[in-house]
C-alpha positions, 0 to 999 in steps of 0.5 A: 626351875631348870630352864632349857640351855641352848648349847653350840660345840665347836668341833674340829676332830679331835679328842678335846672336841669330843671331850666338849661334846660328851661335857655338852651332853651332860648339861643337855641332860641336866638342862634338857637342852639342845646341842648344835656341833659347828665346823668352820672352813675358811675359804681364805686359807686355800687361797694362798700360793705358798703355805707357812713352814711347819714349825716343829715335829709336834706341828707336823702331826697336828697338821692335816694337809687340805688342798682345796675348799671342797676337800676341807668341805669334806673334812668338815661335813665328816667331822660333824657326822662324827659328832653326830655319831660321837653323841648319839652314842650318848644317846643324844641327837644334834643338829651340826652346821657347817660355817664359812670363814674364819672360825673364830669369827664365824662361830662367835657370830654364829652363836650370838645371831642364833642366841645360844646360851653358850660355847664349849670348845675343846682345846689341846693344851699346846705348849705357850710357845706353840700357841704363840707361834700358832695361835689357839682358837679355843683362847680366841673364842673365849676372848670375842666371845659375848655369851660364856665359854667353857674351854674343855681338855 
């Protein structure tokens, strides 16, 4: 017996994500689950003064320059509708969430107060000396996280 799996997808725009989206659909088929896409802000980084230098040509393009809370709220409320659209198109309707705080805490927490079965996260596959530099969320996720993870590229 197939029972309904409660999925949540982090997004953050780009094709990775949507990459973890069209993956969550199809178990939302299989499963005749339910999707929630999040997005996290983090009010802590608009706070600072000074901002930390880009570290290479790759990380300039990856980098999209926000100035304010309420402009990386934007963002956010506009990546979620794309999601949104991303899985309709699918023939999916989700429910999208827009978190506060830093993303790889807020959406473990999230996931595990809410009780989803499990995370898919997009990740891009930056080189190993960038992710040092970097970080990478999806890495993070997968380590805070109690419920499994499926990191998709």
């Amino acid at each position: 017996m197939v029972t309904s799996t409660k999925l949540l997808v982090a997004t953050d725009g780009s094709a990775p994500a949507e990459n973890a989206l069209a993956y969550a659909t199809g178990i939302s088929d299989a499963t005749d689950g339910s999707i929630t896409a999040v997005y996290a802000v983090d009010p802590a980084v608009y706070e600072r003064q000074e901002s930390e230098p880009i570290e290479g040509l790759t990380d300039a393009d990856e980098r999209l320059i926000v100035e304010s809370v309420s402009e990386a709220e934007e963002r956010g409320a506009q990546m979620l509708e794309d999601a949104a659209e991303c899985c309709a198109e699918l023939g999916h309707d989700i429910e999208t969430e827009l978190l506060y705080g830093d993303p790889v805490t807020r959406i473990t927490d999230y996931a595990e107060d809410s009780e989803f079965d499990t995370v898919c996260v997009g990740h891009r596959g930056r080189t190993e000396h960038a992710e040092l530099l970097l970080g990478s969320v999806a890495k993070s996720i997968v380590e805070r996280a109690t419920i499994p993870v499926t990191v998709v590229r």
